[in-house]
Backbone as JSON Lines, residues from 0, in Angstrom:
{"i":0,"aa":"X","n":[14.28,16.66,24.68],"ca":[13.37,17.21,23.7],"c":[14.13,17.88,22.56]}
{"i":1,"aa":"X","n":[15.03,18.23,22.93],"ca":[15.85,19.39,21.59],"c":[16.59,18.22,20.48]}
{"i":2,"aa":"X","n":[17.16,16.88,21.08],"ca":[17.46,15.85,20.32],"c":[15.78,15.25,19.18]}
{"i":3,"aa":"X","n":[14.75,15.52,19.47],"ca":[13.8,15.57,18.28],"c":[13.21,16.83,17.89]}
{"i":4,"aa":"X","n":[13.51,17.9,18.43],"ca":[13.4,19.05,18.35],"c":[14.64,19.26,16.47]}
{"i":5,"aa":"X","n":[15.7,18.51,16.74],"ca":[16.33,18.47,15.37],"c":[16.2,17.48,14.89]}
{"i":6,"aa":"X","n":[15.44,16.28,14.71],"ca":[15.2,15.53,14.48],"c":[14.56,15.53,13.3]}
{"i":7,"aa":"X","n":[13.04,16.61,13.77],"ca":[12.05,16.95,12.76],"c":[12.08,18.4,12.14]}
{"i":8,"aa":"X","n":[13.06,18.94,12.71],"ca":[13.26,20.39,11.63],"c":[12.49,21.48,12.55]}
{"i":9,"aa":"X","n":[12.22,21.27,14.07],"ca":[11.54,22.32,14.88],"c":[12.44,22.93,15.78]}
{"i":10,"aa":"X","n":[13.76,23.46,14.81],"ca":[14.94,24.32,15.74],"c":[15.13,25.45,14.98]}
{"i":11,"aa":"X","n":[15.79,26.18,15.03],"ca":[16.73,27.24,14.29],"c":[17.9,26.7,14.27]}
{"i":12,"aa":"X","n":[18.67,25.56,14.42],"ca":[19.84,25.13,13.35],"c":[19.03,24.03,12.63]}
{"i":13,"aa":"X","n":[19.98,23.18,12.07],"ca":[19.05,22.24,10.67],"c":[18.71,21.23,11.53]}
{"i":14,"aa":"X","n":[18.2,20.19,11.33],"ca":[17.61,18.96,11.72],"c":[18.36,17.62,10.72]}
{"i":15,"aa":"X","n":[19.26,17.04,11.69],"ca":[20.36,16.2,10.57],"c":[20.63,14.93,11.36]}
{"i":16,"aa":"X","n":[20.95,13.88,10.63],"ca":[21.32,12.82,11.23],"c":[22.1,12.35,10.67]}
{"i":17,"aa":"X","n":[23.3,12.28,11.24],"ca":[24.77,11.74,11.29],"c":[24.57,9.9,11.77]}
{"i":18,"aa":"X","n":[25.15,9.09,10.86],"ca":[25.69,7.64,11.24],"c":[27.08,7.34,11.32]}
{"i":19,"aa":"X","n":[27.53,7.22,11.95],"ca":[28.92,6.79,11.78],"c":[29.22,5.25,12.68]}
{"i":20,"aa":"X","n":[30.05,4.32,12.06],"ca":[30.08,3.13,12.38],"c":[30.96,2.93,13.14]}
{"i":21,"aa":"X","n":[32.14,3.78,12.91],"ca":[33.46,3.31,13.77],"c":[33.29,4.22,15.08]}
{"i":22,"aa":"X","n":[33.64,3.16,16.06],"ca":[33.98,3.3,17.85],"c":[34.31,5.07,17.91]}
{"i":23,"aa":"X","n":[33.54,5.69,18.84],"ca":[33.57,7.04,19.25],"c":[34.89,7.58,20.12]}
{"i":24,"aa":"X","n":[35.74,8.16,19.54],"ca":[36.58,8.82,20.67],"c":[35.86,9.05,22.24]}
{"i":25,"aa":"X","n":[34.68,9.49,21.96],"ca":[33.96,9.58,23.61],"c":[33.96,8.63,24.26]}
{"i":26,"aa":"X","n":[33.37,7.64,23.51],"ca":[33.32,6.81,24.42],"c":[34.92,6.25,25.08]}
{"i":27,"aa":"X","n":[35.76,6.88,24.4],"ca":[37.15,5.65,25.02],"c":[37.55,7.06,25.89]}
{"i":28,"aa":"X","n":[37.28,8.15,25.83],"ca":[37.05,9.21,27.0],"c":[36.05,9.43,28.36]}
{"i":29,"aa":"X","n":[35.52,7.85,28.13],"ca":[34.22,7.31,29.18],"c":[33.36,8.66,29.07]}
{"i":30,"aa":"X","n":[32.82,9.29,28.56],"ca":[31.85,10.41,28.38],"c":[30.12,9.82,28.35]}
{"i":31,"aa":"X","n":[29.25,10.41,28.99],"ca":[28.09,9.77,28.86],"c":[27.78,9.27,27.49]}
{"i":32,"aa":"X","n":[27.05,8.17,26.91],"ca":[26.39,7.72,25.86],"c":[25.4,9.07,25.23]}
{"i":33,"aa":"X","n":[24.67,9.15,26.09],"ca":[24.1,10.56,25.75],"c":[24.8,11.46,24.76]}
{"i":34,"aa":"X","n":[26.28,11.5,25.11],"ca":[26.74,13.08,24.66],"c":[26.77,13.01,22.61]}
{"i":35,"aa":"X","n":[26.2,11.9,22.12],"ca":[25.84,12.21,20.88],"c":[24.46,13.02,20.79]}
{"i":36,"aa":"X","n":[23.62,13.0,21.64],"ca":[22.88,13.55,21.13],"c":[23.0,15.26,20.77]}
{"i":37,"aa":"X","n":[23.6,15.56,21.77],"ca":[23.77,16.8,21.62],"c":[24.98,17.77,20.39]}
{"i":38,"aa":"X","n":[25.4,16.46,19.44],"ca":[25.96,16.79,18.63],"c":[25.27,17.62,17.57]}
{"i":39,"aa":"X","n":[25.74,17.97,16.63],"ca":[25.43,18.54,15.67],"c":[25.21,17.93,14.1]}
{"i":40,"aa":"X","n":[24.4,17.51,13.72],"ca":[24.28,16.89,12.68],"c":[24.54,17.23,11.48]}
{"i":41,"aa":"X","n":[24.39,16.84,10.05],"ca":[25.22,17.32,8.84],"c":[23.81,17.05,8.2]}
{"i":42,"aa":"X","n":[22.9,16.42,7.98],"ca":[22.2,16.07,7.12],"c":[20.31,15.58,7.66]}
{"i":43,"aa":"X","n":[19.6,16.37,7.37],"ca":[18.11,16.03,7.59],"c":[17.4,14.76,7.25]}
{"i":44,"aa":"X","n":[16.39,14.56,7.88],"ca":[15.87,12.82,7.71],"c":[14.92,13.08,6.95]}
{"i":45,"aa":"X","n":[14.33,12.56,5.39],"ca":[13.2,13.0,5.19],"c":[12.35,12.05,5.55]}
{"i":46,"aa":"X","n":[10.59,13.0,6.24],"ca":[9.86,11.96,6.05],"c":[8.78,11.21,4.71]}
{"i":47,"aa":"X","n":[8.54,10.02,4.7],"ca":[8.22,9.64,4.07],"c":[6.65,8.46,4.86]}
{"i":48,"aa":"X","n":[5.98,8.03,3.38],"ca":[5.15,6.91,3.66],"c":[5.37,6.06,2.83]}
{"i":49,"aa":"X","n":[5.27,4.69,3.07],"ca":[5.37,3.75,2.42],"c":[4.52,2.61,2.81]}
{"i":50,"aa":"X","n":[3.64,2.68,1.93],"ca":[2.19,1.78,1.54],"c":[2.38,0.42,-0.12]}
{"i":51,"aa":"X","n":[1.6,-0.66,0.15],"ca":[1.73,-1.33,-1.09],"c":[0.01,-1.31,-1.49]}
{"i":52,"aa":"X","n":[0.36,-1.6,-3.12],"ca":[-1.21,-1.71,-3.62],"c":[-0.97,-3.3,-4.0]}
{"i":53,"aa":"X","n":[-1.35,-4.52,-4.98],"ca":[-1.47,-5.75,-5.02],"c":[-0.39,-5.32,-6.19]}
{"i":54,"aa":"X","n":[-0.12,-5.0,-6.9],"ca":[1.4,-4.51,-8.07],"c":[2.61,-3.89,-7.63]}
{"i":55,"aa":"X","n":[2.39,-2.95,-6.68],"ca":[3.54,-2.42,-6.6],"c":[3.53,-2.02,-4.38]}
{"i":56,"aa":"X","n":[4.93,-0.88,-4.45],"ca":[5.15,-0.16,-3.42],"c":[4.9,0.79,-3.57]}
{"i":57,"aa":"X","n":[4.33,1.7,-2.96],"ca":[4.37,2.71,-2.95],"c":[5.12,3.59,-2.23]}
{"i":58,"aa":"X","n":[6.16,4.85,-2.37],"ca":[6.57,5.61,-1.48],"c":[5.89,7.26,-1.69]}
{"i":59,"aa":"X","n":[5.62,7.58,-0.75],"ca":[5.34,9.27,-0.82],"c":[5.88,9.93,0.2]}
{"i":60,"aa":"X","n":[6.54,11.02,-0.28],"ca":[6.66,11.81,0.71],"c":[6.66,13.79,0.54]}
{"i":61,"aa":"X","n":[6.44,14.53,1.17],"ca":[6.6,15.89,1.09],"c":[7.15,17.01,1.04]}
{"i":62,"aa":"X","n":[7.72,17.03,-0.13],"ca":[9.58,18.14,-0.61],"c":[9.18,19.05,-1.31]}
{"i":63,"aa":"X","n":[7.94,20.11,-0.48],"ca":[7.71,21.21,-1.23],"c":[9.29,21.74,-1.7]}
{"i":64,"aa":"X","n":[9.42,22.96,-2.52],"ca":[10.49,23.68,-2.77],"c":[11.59,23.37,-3.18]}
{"i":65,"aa":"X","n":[11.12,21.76,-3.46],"ca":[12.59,20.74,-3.94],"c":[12.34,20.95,-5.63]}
{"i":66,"aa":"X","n":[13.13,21.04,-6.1],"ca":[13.31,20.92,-7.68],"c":[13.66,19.8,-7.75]}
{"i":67,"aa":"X","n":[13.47,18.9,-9.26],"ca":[13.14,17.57,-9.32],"c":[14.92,17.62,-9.82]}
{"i":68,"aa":"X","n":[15.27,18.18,-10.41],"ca":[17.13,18.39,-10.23],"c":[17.53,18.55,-9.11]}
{"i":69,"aa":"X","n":[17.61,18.67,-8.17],"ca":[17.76,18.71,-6.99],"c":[17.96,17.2,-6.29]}
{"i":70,"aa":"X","n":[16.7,16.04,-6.4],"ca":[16.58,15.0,-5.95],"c":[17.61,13.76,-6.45]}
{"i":71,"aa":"X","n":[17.92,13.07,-6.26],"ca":[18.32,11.55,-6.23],"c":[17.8,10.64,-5.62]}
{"i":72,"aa":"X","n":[17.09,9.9,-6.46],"ca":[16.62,8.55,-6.2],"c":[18.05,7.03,-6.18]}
{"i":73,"aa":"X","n":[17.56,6.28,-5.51],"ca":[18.65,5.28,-6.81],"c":[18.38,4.0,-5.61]}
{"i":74,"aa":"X","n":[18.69,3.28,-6.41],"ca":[18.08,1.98,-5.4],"c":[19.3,0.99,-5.61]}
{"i":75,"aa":"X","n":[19.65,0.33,-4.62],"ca":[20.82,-0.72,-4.48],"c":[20.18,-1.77,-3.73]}
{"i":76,"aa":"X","n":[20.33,-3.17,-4.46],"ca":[19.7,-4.14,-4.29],"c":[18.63,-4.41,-3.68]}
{"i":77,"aa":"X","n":[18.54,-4.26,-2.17],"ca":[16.41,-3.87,-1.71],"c":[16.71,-2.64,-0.7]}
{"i":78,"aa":"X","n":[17.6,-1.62,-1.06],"ca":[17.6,-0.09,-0.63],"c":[17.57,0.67,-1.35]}
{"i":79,"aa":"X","n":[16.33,1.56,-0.99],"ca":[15.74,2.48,-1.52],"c":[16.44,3.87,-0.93]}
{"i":80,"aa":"X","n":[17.25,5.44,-2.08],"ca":[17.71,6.28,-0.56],"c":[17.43,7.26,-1.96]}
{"i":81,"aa":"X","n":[16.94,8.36,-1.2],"ca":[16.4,9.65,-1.44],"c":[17.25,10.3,-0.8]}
{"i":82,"aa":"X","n":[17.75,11.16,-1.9],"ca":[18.18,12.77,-0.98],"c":[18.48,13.71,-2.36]}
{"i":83,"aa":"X","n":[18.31,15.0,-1.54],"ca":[18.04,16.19,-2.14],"c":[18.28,17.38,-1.3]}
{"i":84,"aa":"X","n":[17.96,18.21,-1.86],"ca":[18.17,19.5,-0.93],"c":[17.66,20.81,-1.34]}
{"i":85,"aa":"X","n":[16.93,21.14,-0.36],"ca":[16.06,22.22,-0.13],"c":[16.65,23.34,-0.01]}
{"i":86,"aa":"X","n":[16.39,24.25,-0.91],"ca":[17.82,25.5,-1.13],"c":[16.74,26.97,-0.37]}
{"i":87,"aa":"X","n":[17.41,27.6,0.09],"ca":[15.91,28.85,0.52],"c":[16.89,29.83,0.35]}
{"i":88,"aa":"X","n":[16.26,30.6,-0.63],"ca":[16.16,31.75,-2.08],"c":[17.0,32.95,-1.48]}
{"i":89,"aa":"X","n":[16.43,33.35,-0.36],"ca":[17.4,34.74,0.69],"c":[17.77,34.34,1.99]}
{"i":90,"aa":"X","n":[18.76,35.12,2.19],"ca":[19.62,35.25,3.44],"c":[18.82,36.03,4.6]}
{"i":91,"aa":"X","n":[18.12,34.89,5.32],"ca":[17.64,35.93,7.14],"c":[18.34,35.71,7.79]}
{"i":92,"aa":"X","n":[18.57,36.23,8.47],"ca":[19.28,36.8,10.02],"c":[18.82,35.44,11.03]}
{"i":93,"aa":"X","n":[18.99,34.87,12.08],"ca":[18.89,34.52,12.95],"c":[17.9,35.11,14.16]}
{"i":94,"aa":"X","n":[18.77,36.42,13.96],"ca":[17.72,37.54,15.27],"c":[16.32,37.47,14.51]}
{"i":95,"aa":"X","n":[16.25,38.08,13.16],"ca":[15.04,38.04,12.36],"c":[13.87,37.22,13.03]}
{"i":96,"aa":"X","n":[14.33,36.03,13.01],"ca":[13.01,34.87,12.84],"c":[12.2,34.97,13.96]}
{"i":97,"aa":"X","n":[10.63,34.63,14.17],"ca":[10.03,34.63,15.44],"c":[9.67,32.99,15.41]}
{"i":98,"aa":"X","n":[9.77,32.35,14.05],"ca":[9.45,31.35,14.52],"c":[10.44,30.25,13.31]}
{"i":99,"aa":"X","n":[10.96,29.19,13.18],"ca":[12.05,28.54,12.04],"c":[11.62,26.95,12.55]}
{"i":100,"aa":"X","n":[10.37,26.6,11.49],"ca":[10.21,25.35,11.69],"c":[10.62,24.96,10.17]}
{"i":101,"aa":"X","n":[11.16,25.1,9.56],"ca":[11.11,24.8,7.74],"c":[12.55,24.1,8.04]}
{"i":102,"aa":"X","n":[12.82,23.1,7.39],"ca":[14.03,22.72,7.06],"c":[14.5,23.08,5.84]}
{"i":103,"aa":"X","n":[16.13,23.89,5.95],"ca":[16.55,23.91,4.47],"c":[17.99,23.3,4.45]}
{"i":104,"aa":"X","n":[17.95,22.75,3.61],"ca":[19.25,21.95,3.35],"c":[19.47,20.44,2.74]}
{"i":105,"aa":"X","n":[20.85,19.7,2.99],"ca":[20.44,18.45,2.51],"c":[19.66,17.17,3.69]}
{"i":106,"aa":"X","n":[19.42,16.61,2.65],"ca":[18.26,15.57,3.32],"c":[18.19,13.92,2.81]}
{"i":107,"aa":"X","n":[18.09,13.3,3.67],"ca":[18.24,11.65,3.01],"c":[17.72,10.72,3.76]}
{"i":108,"aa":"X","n":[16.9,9.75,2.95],"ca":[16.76,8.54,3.38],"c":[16.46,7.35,3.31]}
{"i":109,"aa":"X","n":[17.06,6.63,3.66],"ca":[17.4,5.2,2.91],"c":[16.08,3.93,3.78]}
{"i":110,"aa":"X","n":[15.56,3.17,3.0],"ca":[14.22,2.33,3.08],"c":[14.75,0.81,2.66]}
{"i":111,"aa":"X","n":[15.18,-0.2,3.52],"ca":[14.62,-1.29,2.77],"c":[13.24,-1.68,2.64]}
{"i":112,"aa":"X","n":[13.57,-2.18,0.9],"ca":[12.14,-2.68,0.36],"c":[11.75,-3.79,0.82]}
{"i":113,"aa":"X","n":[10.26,-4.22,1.5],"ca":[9.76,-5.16,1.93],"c":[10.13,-6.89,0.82]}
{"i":114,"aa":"X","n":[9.61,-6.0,-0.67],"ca":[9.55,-7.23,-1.48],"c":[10.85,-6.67,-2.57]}
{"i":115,"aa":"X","n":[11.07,-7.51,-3.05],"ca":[11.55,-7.29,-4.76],"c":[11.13,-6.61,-5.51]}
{"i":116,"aa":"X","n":[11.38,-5.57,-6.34],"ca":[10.73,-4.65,-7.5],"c":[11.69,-4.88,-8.68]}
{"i":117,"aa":"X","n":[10.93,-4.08,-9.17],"ca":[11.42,-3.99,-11.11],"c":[11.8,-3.19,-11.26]}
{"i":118,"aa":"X","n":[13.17,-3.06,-10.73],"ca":[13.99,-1.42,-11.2],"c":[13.83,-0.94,-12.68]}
{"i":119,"aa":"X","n":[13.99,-1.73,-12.65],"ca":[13.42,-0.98,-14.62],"c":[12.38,0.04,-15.37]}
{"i":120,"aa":"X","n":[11.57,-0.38,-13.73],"ca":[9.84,0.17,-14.42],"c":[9.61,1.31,-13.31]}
{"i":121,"aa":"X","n":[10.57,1.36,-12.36],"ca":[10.56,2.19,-11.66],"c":[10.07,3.96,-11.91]}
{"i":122,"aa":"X","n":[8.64,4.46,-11.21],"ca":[8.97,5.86,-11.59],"c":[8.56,6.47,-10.52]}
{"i":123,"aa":"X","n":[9.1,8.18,-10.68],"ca":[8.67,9.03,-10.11],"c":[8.33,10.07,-10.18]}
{"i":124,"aa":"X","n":[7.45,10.65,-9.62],"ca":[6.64,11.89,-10.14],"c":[6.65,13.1,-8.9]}
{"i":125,"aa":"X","n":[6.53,14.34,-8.97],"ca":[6.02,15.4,-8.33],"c":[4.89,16.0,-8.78]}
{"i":126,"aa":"X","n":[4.59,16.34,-7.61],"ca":[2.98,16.95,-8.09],"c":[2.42,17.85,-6.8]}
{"i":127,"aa":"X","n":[2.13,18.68,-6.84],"ca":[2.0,19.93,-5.48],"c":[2.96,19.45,-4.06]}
{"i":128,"aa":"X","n":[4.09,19.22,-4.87],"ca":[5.06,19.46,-3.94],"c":[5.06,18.06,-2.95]}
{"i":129,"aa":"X","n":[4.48,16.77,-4.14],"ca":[4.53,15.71,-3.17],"c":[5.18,14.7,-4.01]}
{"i":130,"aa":"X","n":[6.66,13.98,-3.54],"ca":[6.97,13.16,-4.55],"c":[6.44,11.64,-4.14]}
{"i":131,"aa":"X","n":[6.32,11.23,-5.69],"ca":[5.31,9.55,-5.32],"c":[6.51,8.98,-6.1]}
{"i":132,"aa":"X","n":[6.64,7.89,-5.37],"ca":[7.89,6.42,-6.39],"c":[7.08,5.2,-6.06]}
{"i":133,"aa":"X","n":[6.55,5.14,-7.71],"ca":[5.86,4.14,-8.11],"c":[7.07,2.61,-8.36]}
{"i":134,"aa":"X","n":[7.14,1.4,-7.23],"ca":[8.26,0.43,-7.51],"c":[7.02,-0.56,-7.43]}
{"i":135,"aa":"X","n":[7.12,-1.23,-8.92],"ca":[6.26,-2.18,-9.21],"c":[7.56,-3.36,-8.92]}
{"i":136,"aa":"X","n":[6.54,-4.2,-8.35],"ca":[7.21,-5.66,-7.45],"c":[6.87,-6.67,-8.53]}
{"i":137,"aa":"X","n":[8.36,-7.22,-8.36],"ca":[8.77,-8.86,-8.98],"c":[7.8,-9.63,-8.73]}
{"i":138,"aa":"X","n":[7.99,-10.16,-9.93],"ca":[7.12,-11.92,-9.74],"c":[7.75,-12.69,-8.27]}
{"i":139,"aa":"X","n":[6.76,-13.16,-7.57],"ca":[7.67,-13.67,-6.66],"c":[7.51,-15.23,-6.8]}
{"i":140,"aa":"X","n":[8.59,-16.05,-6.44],"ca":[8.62,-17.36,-6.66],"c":[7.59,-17.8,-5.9]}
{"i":141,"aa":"X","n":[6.45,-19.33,-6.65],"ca":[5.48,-19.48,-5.69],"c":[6.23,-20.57,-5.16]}
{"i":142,"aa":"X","n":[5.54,-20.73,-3.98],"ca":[6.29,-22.24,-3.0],"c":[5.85,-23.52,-3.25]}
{"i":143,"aa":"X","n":[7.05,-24.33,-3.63],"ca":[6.96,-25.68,-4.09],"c":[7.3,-26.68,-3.29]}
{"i":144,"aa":"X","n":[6.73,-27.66,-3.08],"ca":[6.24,-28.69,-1.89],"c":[7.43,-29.86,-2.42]}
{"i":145,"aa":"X","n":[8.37,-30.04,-1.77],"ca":[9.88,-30.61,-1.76],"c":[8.86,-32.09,-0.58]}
{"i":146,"aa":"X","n":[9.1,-33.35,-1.49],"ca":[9.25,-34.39,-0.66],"c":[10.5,-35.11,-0.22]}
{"i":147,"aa":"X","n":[9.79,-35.44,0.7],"ca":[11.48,-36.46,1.12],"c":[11.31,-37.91,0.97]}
{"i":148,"aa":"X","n":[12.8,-38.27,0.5],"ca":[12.61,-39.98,0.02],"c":[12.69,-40.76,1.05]}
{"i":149,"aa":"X","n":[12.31,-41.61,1.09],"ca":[12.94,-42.95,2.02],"c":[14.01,-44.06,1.6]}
């Protein structure tokens, strides 16, 4: 439970997810598979939704307290990756808190796009603390009926 317990930002340390590609010292220390979970992560997952209308994709997701300087969008060929970071204003204590479900810190996350879009026309907006990325989708090639000769 405490491995989605930081998952979704319902701990008192951050909620982060670490990828790393290359072969684990643990494992060549035969250590359970498990023992990543209990690592410590560097970076939060944001969540998001992603819906289409008949023009475009839609993404939304919920970064109260994010300043729009703060964010990075940027898209590489059909990946979409968001990150930003949620800064919180004063210093509490640890002992302080009775309850630390808020995530503050950095945050990212990367989406391949179902279809093709028009980076060009790409936008995004905030608005009560909800960012929307409007990715209007490419013409897509229609399918052409290839005969075969004899």
């Amino acid at each position: 439970m405490d491995f989605f317990r930081k998952l979704t930002g319902l701990n008192q340390g951050k909620a982060n997810i670490n990828v790393n590609t290359a072969p684990s010292s643990k494992a060549a220390d035969n250590q359970p598979e498990e023992q990543w979970l209990a690592d410590d992560y560097e970076e939060g997952q944001l969540a998001i939704d992603v819906y289409q209308s008949k023009d475009a994709i839609i993404v939304k997701s919920t970064i109260a307290g994010v300043k729009p300087d703060d964010i990075d969008i940027s898209i590489n060929n059909d990946l979409l990756t968001i990150r930003g970071t949620r800064k919180m204003d004063e210093q509490i204590s640890t002992e302080d808190y009775f309850y630390q479900e808020c995530y503050w810190g950095s945050f990212s996350r990367s989406i391949i796009l179902p279809v093709e879009v028009k980076p060009d026309q790409i936008e995004a907006t905030i608005e009560n603390g909800v960012l929307t990325i409007f990715l209007p989708k490419a013409q897509t090639a229609k399918q052409i009926e290839v005969k075969i000769k004899e």
